[in-house]
N, C-alpha and C positions, 0 to 999 in steps of 0.2 A: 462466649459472651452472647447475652440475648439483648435484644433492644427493644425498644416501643416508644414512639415519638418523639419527646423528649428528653426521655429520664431511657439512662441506662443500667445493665448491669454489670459493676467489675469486682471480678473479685465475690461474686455473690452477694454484692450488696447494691442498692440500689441509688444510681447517682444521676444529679442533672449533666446533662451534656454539656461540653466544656461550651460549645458557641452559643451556649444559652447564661452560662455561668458567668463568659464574657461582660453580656446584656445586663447582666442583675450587677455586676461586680461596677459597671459603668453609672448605672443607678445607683451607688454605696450601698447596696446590699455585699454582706457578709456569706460563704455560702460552705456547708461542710457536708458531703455528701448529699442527701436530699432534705436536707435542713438548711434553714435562712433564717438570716438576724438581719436587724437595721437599726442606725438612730432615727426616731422619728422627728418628724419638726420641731417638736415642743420640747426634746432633751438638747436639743441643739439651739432653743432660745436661751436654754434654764441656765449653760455653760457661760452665757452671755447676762445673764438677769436680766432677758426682758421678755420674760414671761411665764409661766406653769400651764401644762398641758389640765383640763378639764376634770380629771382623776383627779388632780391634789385639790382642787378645791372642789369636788363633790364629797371626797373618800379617805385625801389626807394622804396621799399617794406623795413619794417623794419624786419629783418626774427627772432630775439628773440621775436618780440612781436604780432606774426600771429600765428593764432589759425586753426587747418585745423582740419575738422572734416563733418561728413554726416550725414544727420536726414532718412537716409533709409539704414544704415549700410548692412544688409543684402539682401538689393532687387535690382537689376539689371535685365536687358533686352537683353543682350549679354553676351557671354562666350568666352572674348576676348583670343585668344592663348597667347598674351603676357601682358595679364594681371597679374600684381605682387601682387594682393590683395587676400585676402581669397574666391575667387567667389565658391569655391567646396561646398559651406556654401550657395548659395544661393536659393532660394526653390519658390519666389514666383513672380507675374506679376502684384501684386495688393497691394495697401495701400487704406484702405476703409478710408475716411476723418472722421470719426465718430469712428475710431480703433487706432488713432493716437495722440500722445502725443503733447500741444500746445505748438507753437517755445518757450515761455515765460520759460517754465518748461523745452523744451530740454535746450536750454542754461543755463539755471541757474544749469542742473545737469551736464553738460556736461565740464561751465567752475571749476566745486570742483571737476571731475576726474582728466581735466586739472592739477588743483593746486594739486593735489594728484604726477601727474607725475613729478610735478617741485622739489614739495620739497626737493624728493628724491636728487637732486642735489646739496645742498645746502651743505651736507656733505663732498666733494667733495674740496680739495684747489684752485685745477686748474681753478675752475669755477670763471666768471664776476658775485659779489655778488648783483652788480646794475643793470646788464642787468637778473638776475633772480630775483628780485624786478620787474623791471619794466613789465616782462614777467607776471606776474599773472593779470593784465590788459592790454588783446591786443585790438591792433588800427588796426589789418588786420582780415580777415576772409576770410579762404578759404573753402570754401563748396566740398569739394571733399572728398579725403582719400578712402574709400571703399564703394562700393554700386552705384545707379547714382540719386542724391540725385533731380531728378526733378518729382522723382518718387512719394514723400511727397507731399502729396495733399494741404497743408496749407504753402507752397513754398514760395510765395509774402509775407504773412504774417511775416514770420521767417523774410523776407531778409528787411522789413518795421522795427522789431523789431533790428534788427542790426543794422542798418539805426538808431534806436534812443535813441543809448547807447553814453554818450557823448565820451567816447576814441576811437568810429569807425572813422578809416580815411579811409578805405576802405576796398571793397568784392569782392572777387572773387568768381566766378562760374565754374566749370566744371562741362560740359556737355556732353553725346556722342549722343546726338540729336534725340534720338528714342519718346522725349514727347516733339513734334512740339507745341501742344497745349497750355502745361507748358508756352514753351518759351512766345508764346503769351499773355501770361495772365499775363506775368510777363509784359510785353509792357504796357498792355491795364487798369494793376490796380496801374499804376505808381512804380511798386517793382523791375525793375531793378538792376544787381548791379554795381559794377563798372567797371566793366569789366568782358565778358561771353567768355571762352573757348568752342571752338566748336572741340570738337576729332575728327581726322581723320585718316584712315593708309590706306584708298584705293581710285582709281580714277575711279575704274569701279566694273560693280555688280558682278563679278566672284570672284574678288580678297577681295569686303567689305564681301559677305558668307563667305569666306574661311577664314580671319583676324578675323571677329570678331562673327562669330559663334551664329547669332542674334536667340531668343525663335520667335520676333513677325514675319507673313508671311509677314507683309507689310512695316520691316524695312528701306528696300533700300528708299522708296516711301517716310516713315517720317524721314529718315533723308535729304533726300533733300530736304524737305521741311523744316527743320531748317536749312539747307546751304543756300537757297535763302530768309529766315529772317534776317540773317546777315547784309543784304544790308540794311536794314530799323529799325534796332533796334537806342533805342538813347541812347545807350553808345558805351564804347569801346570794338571794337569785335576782338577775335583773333581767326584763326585756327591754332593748334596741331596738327603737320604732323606727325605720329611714325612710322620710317624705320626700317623695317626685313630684314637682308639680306634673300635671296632666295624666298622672299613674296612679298615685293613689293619695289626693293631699285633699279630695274635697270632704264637703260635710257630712256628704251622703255614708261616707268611708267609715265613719267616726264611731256609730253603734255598733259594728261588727270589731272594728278596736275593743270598746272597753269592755264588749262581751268577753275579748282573747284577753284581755289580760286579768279580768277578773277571776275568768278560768283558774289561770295560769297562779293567781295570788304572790306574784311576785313580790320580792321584798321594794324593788326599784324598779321605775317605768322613767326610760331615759328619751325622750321627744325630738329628734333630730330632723334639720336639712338635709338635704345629698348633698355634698361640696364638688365642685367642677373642679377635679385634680386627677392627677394621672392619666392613667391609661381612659377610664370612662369619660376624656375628655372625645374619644372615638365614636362614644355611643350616643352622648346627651350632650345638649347643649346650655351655656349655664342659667339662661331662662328656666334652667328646672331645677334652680335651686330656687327655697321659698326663704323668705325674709324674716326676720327675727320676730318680728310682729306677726306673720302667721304660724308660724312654729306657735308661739307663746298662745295664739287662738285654740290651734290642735291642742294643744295641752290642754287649756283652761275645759275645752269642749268636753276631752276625756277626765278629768275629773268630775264634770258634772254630770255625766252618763255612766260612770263605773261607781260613784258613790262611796269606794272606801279607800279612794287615792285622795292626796292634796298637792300641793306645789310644794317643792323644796327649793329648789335654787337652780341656775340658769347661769347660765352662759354664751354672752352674748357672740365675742368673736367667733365661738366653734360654733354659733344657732343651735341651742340646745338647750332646752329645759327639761329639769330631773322631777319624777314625781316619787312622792311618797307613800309606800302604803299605811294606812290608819289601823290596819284592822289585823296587820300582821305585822306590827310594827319591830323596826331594830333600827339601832344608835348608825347612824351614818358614817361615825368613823371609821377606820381600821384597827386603832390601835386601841378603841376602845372596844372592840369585837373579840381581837386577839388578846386581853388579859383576862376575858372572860371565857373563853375557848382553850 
């Protein structure tokens, strides 16, 4: 048995440490091997109908039947300041493909944590007894939640195995663009998913150090290199703006935005707060979240400096306004993407 900070190996495969697996199990996180699931907020109003997470009304996303979850729970490549995830937990820069559990097995353990989180619901009056039914088989996948899951060497393979479950109607990706590589291989061995989030919260190298607090020296370098993938992937691309106040929310900030995202020709440019939740409640204070009316400025500002974006639609509770591109235009739905795909 070899160790290294948090994550162990047993068995040759690579697993979080039980007194860490404690901590996440305590937070309802779900956890199988070095893979993590959760419900998020928003599938946990939808049970209740009093509310849809931002996806279904930008995307058409169904939010009681998305599954969001990471096959590299605890490995990441930056120490984002306004990251709301457990990153204090994170210990390493490496997933050896030979130390790592195959998509087949995270999924099938990952969705009976899942069903483990739902049940619990079930006791509950308030809850939709048919949208917690329908929820123990989702038709979305969001590969996010905690860790930066491009970090799973066997990546395409997981998002090919999703791909050919019959209730997938779609995946999503987040990414913060530190495995240029990943992205590609996800091009070049047809594993795509339906749409790739590229994170962003700065427009220049001073302010991407200081935001996102990267382990690799050559961050700045591979993630520009995943911004100028964006123009050539064939799905739907979106960048993730996330505004600090006193980090990087002011006007000056703005022309080096719609420089990156014009670059970048993204199909969707999504304008966000930072939310004071979680763990980044350690780093920031919530004086640096900005308010709906500035979010909605930053937007309006980059649309009128990028020139081939426009407004699409908003959302107030999560502080978020989605833009559109004009000039590489596609149907905002999913399901109207997927009959033509």
């Amino acid at each position: 048995m070899s160790c290294s900070g948090e994550t162990v190996e047993v068995n040759d495969l690579i697993q979080i440490r039980p007194k860490i697996i404690q901590q996440l199990k305590k937070a309802k996180y779900g956890v199988a091997d070095h893979s993590t699931v959760e419900l998020c907020h928003w599938t946990k109003k939808s049970f209740k109908n009093e509310g849809d997470c931002y996806k279904h009304k930008f995307y058409g996303i169904s939010t009681h039947r998305c599954m969001e979850f990471s096959p590299a729970g605890m490995f990441c490549e930056n120490r984002c300041v306004y990251c709301w995830r457990p990153m204090e937990f994170y210990d390493s820069l490496k997933m050896e493909p030979d130390k790592v559990a195959e998509p087949r097995e995270i999924v099938t353990k990952l969705m009976e944590e899942r069903k483990k989180l739902i049940v619990g619901h079930y006791g509950d009056p308030r809850q939709d007894r048919q949208k917690l039914d329908e929820s123990l088989l989702p038709s979305h996948y969001a590969i996010s939640l905690s860790g930066e899951p491009t970090m799973y060497p066997k990546l395409p393979e997981l998002i090919k195995y999703l791909k050919s479950l019959s209730q997938t109607k779609s995946i999503f990706l987040v990414t913060n663009g530190q495995e240029p590589e990943m992205i590609q291989r996800l091009q070049d061995e047809d594993a795509l998913p339906t749409q790739i989030y590229l994170s962003t919260n700065a427009g220049d190298y001073d302010s991407f150090m200081q935001i996102n607090r990267p382990r690799y020296k050559d961050s700045w370098e591979r993630w520009n290199k995943s911004l100028d993938l964006l123009s050539r992937l064939d799905t739907r691309t979106v960048i993730r703006i996330t505004l600090i106040r006193d980090y990087n929310n002011g006007d000056d900030m703005i022309p080096a935005f719609a420089s990156m995202i014009n670059r970048a020709n993204a199909h969707f440019i999504e304008v966000k707060s930072y939310m004071h939740i979680g763990r980044s409640r350690n780093r920031l204070e919530r004086d640096n979240m900005l308010s709906m009316d500035e979010v909605r400025h930053f937007a309006t500002e980059l649309v009128k400096q990028s020139g081939i974006f426009s407004g699409m639609d908003e959302s107030e509770i999560s502080r978020i306004v989605i833009l559109q591109n004009k000039k590489r235009f596609i149907d905002r739905w999913i399901t109207a993407y997927a009959q033509t795909n």
